[in-house]
PDB file of the backbone (N, CA, C, O) and the ligand in Angstrom, with CONECT records:
HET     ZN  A 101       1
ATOM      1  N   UNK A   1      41.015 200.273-146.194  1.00  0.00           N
ATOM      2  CA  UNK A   1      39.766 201.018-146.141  1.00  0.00           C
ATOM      3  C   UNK A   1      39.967 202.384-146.756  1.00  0.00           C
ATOM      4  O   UNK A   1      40.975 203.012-146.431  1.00  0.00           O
ATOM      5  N   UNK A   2      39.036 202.948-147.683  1.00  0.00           N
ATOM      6  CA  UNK A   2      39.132 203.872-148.582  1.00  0.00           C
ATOM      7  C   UNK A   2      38.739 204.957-147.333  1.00  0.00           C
ATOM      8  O   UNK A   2      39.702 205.351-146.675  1.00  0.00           O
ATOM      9  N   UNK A   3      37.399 205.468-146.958  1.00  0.00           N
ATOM     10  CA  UNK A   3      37.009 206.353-146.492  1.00  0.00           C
ATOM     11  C   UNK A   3      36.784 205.876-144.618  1.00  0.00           C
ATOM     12  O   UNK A   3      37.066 204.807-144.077  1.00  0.00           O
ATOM     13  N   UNK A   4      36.263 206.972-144.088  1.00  0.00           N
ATOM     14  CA  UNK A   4      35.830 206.466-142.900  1.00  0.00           C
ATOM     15  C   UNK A   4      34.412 206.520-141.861  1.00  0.00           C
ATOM     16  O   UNK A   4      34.192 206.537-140.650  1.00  0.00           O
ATOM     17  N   UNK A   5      33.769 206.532-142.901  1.00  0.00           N
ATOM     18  CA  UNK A   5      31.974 206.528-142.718  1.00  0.00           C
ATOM     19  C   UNK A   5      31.906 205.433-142.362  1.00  0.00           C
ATOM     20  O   UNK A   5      31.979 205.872-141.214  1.00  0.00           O
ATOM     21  N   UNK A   6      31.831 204.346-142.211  1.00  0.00           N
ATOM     22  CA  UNK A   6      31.212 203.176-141.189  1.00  0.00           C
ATOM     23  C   UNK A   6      31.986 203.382-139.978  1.00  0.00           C
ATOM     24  O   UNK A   6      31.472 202.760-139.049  1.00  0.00           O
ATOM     25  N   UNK A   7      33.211 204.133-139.578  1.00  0.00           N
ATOM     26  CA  UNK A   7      33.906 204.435-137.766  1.00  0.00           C
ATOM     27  C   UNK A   7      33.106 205.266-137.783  1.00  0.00           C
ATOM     28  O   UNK A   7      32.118 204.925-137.133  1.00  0.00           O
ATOM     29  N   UNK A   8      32.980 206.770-138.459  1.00  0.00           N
ATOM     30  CA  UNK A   8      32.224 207.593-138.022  1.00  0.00           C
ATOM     31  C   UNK A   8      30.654 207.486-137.952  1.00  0.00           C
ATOM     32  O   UNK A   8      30.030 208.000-137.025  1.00  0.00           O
ATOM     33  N   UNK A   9      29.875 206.603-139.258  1.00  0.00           N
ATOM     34  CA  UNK A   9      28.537 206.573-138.549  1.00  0.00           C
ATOM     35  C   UNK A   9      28.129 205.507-137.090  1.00  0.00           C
ATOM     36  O   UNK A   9      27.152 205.461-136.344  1.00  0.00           O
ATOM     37  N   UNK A  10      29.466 204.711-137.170  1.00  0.00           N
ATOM     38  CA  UNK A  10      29.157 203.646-136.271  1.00  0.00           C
ATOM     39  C   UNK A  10      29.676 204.498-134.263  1.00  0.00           C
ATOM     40  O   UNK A  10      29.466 203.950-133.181  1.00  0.00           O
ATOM     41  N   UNK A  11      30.215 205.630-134.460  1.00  0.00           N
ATOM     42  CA  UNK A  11      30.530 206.317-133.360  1.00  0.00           C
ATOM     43  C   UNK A  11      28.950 207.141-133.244  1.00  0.00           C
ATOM     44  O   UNK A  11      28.273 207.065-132.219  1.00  0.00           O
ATOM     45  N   UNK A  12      28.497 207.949-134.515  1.00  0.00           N
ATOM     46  CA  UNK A  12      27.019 208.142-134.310  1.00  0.00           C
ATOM     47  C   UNK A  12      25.739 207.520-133.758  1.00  0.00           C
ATOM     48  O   UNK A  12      24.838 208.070-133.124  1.00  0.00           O
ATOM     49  N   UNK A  13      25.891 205.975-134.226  1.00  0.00           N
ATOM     50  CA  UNK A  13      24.672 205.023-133.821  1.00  0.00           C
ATOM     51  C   UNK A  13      24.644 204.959-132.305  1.00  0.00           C
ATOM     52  O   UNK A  13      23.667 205.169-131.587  1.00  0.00           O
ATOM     53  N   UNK A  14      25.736 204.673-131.979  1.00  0.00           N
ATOM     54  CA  UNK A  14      26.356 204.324-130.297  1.00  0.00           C
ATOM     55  C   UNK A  14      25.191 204.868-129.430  1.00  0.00           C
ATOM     56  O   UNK A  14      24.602 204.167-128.607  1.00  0.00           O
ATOM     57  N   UNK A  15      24.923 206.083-129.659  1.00  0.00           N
ATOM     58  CA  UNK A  15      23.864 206.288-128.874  1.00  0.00           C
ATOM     59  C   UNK A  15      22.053 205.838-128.848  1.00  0.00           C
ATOM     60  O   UNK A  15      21.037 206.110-128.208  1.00  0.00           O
ATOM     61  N   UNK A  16      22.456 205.063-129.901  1.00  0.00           N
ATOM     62  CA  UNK A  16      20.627 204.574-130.560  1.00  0.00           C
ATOM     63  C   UNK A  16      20.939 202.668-130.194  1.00  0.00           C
ATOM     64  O   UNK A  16      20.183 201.739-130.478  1.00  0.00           O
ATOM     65  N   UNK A  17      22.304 202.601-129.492  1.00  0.00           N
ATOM     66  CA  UNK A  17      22.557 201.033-129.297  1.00  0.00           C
ATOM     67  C   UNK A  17      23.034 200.212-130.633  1.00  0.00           C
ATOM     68  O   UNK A  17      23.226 199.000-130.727  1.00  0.00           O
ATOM     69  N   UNK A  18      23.145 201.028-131.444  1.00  0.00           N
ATOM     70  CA  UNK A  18      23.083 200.198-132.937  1.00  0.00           C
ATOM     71  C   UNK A  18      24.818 200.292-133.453  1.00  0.00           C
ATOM     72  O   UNK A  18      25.659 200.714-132.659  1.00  0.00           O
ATOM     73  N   UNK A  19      25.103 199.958-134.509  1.00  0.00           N
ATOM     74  CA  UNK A  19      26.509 199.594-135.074  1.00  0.00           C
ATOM     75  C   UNK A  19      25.885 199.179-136.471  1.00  0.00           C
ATOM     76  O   UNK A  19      24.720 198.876-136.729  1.00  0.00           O
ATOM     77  N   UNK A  20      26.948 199.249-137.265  1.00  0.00           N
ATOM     78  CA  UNK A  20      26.786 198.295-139.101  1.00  0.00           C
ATOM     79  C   UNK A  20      27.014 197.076-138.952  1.00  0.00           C
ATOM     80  O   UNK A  20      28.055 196.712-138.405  1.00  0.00           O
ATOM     81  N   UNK A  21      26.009 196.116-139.448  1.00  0.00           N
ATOM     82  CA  UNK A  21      26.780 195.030-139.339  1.00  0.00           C
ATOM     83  C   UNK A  21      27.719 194.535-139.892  1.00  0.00           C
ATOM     84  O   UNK A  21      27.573 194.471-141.113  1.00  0.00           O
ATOM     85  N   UNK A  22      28.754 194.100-139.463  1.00  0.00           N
ATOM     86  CA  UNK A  22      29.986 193.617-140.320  1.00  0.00           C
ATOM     87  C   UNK A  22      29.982 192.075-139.943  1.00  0.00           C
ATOM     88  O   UNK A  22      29.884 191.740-138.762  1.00  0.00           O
ATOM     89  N   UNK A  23      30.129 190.823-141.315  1.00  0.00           N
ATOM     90  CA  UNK A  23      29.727 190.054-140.797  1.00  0.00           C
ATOM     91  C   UNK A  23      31.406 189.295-140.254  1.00  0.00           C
ATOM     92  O   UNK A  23      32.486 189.817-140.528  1.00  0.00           O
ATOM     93  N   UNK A  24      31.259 188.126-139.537  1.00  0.00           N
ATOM     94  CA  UNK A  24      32.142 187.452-138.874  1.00  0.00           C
ATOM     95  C   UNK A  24      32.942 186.171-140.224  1.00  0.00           C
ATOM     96  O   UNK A  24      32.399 185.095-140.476  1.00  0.00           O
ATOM     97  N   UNK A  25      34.239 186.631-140.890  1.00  0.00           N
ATOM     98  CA  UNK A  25      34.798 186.078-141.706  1.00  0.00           C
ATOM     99  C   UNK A  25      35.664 185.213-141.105  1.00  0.00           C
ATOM    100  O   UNK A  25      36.615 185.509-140.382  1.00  0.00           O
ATOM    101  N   UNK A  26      35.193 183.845-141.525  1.00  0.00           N
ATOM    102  CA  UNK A  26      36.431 182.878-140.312  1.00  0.00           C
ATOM    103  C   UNK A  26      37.527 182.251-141.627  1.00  0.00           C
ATOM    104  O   UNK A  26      38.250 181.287-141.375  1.00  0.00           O
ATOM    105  N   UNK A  27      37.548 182.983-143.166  1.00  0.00           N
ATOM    106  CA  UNK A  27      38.238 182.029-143.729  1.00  0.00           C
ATOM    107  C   UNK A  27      39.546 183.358-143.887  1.00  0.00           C
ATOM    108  O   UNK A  27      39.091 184.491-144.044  1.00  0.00           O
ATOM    109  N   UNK A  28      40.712 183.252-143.858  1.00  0.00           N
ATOM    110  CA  UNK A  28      41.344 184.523-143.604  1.00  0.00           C
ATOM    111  C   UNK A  28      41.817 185.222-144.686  1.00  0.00           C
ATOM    112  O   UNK A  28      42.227 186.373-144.538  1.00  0.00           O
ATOM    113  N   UNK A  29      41.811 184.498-146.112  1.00  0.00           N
ATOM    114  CA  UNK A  29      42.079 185.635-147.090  1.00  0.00           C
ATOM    115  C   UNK A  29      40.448 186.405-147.341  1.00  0.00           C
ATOM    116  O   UNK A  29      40.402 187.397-148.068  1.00  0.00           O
ATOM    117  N   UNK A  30      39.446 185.991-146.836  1.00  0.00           N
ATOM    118  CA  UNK A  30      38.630 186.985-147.240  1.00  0.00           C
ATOM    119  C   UNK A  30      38.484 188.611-146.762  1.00  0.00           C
ATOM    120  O   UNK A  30      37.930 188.740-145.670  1.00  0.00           O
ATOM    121  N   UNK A  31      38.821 189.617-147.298  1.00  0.00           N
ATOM    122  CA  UNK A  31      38.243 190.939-146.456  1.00  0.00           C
ATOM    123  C   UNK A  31      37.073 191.188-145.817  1.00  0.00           C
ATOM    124  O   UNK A  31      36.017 190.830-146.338  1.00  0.00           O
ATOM    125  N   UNK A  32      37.093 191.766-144.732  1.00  0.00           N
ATOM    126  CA  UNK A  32      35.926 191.943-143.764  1.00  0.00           C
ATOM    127  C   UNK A  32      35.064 193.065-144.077  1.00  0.00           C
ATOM    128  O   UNK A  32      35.205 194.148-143.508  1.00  0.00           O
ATOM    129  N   UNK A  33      33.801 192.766-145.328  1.00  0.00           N
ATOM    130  CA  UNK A  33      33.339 194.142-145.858  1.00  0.00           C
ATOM    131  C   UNK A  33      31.591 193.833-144.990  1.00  0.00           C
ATOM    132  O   UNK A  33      30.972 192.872-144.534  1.00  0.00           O
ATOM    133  N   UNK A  34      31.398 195.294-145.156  1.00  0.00           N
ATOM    134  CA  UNK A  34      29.695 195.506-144.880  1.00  0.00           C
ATOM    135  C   UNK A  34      29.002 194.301-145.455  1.00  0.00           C
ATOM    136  O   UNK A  34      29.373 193.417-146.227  1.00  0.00           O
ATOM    137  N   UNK A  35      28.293 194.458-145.061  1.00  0.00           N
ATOM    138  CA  UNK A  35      27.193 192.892-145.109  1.00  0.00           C
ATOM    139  C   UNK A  35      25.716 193.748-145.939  1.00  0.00           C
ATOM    140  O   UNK A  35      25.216 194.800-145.541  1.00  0.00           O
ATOM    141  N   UNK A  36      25.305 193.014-147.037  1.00  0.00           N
ATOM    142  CA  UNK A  36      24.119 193.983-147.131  1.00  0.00           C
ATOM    143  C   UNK A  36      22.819 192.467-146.608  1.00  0.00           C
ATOM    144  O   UNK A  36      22.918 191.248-146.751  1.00  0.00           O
ATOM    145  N   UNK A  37      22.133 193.012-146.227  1.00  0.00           N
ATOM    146  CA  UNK A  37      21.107 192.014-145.441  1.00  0.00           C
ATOM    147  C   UNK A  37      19.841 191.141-146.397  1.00  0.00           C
ATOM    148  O   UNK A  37      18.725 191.581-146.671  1.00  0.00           O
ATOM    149  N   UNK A  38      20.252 190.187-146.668  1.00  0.00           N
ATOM    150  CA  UNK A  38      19.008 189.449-147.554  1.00  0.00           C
ATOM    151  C   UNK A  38      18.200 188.654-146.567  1.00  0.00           C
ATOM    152  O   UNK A  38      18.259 188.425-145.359  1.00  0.00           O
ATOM    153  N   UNK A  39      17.271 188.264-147.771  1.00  0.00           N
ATOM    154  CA  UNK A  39      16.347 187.446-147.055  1.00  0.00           C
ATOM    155  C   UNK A  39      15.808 186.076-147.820  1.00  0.00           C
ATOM    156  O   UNK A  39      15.684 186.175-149.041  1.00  0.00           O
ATOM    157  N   UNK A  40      15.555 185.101-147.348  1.00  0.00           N
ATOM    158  CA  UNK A  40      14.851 183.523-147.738  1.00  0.00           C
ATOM    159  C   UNK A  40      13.845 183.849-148.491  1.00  0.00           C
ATOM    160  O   UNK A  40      12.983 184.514-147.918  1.00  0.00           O
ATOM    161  N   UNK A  41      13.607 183.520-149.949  1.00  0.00           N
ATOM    162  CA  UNK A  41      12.246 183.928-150.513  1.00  0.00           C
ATOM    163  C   UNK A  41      11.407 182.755-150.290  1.00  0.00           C
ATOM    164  O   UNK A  41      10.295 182.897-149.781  1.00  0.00           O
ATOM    165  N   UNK A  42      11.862 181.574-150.638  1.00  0.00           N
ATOM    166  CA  UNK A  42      10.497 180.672-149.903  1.00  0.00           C
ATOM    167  C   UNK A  42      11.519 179.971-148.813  1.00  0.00           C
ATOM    168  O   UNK A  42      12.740 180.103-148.719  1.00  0.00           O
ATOM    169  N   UNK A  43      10.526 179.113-147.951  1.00  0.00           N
ATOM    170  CA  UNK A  43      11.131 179.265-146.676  1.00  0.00           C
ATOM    171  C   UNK A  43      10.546 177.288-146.654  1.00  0.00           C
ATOM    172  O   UNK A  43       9.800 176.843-147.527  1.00  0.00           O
ATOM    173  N   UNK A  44      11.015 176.551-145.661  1.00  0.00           N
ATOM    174  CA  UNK A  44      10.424 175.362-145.885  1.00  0.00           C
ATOM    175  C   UNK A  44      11.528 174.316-145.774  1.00  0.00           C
ATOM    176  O   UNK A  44      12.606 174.910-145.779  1.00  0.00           O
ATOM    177  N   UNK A  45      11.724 172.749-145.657  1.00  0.00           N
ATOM    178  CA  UNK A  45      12.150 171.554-145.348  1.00  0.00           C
ATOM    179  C   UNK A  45      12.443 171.641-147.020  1.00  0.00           C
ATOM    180  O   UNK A  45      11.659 171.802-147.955  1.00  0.00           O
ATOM    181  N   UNK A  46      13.919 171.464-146.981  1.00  0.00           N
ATOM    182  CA  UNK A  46      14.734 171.072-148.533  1.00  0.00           C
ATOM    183  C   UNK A  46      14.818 172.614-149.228  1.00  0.00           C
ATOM    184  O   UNK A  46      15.477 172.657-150.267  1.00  0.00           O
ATOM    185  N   UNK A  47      14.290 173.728-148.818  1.00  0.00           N
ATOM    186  CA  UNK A  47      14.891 174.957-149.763  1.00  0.00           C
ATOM    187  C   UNK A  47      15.993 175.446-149.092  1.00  0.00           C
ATOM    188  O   UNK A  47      16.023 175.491-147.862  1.00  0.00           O
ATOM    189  N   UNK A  48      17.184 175.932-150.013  1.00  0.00           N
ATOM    190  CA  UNK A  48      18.465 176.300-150.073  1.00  0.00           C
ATOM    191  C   UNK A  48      17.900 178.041-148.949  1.00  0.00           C
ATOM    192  O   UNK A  48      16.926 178.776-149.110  1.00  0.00           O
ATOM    193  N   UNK A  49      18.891 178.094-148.041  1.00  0.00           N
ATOM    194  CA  UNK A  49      19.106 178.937-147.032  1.00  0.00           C
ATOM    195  C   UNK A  49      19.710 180.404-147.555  1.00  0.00           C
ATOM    196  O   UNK A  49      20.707 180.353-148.276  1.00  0.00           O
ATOM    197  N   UNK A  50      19.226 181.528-147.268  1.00  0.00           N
ATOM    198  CA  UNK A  50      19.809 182.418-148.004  1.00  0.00           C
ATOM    199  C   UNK A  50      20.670 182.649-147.845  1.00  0.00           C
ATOM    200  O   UNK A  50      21.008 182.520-146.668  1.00  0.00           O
ATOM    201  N   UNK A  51      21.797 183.197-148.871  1.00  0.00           N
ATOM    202  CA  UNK A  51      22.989 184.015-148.781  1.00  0.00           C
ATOM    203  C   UNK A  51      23.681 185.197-148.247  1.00  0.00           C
ATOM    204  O   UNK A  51      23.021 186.235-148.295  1.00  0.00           O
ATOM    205  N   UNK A  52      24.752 185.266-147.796  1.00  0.00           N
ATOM    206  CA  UNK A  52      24.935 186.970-147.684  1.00  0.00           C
ATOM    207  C   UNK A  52      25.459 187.628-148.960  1.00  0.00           C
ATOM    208  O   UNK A  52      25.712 186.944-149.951  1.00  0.00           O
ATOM    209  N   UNK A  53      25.629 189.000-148.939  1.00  0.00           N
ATOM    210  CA  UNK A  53      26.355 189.464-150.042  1.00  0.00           C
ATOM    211  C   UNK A  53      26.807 190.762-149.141  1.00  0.00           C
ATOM    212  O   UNK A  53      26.276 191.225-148.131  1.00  0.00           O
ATOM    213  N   UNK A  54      28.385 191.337-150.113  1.00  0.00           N
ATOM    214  CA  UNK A  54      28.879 192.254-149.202  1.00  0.00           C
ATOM    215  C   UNK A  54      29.388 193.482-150.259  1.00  0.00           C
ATOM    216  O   UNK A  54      29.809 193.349-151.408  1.00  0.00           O
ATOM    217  N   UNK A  55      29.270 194.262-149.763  1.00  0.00           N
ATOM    218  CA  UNK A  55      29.290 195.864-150.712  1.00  0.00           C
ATOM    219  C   UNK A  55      30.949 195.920-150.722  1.00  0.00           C
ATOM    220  O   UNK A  55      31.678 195.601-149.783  1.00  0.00           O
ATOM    221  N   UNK A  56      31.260 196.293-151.721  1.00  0.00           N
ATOM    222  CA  UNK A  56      32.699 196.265-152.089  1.00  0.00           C
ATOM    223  C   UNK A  56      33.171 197.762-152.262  1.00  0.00           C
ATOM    224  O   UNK A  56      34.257 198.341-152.218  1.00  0.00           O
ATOM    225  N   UNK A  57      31.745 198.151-152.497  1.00  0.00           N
ATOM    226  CA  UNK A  57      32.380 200.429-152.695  1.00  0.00           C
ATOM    227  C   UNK A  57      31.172 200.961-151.251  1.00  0.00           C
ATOM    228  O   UNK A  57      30.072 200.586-150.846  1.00  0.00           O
ATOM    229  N   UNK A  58      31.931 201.751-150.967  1.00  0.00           N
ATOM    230  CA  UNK A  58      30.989 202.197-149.504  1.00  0.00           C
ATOM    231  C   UNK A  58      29.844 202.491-149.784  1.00  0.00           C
ATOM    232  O   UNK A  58      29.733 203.363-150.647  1.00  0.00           O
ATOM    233  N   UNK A  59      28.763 202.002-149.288  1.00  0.00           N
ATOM    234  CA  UNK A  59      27.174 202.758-149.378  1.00  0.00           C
ATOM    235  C   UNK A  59      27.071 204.125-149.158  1.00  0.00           C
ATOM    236  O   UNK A  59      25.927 204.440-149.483  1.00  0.00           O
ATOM    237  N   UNK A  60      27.582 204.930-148.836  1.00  0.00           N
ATOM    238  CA  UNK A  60      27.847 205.850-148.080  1.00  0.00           C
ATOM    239  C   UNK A  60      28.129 206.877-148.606  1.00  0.00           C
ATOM    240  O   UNK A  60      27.604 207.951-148.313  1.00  0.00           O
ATOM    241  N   UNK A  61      29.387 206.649-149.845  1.00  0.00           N
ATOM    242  CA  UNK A  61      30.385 207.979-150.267  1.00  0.00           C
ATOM    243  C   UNK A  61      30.779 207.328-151.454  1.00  0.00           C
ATOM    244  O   UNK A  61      31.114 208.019-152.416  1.00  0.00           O
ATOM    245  N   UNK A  62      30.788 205.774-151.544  1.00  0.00           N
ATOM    246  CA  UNK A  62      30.810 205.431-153.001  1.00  0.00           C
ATOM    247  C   UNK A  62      32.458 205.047-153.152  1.00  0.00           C
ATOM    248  O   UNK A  62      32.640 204.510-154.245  1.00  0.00           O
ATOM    249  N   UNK A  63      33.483 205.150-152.507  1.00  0.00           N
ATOM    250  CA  UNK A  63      34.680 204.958-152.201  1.00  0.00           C
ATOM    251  C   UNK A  63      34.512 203.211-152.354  1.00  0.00           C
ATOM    252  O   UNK A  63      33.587 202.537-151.899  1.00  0.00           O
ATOM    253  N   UNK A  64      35.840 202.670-153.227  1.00  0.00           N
ATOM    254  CA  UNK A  64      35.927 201.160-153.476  1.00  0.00           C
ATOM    255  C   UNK A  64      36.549 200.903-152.007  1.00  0.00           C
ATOM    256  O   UNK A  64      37.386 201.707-151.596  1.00  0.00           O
ATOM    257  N   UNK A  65      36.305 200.206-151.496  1.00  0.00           N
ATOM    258  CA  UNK A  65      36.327 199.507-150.076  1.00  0.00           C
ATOM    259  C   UNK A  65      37.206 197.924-150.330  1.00  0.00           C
ATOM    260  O   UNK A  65      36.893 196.988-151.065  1.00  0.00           O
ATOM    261  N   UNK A  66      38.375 198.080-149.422  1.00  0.00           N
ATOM    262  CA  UNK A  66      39.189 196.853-149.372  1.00  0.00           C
ATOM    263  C   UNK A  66      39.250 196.011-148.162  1.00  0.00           C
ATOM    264  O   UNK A  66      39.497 194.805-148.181  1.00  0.00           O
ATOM    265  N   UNK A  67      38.964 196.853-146.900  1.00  0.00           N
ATOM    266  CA  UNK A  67      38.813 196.222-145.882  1.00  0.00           C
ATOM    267  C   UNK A  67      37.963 197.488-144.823  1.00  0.00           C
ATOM    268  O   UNK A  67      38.044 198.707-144.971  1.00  0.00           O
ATOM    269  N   UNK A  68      37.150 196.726-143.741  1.00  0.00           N
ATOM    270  CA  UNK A  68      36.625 197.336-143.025  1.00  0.00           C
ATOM    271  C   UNK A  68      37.417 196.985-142.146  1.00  0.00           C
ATOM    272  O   UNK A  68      37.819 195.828-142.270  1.00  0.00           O
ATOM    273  N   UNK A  69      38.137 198.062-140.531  1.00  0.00           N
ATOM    274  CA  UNK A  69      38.118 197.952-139.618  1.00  0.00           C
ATOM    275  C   UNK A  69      37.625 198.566-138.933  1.00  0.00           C
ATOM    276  O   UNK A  69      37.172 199.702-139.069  1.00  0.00           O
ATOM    277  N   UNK A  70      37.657 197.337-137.385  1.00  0.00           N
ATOM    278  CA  UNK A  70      36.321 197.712-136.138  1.00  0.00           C
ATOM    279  C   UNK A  70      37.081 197.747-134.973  1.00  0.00           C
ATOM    280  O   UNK A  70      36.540 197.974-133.891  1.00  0.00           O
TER     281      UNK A  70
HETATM  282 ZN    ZN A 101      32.523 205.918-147.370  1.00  0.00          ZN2+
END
């Protein structure tokens, strides 16, 4: 991990109940990065389920990001 804006904004949220989501990686060479949040454009029986995608430089400060820890 390059910088430390997701510990420190995620020690900020604490009081609003909230955290970043980081999503849950069960395959183990993948790194555990920020999650950016999509959505299903059509929705329905037989359309493909949306994807995630994950930020690789911090949203934040712009720092290339190798791993998040929580
Ligand atoms: Zn950062």
């Amino acid at each position: 991990m390059a910088c430390d804006c997701i510990a420190l904004l995620d020690a900020k949220l604490v009081e609003h109940n909230t955290r970043i989501k980081l999503p849950l990686i069960i395959t183990p060479d993948l790194p555990v990065l920020p999650m950016i949040e999509t959505e299903q454009v059509e929705s329905g029986m037989g359309k493909k389920r949306a994807i995630g995608l994950f930020a690789t430089y911090c949203p934040f400060c712009g720092d290339k990001l190798s791993e998040v820890q929580r």
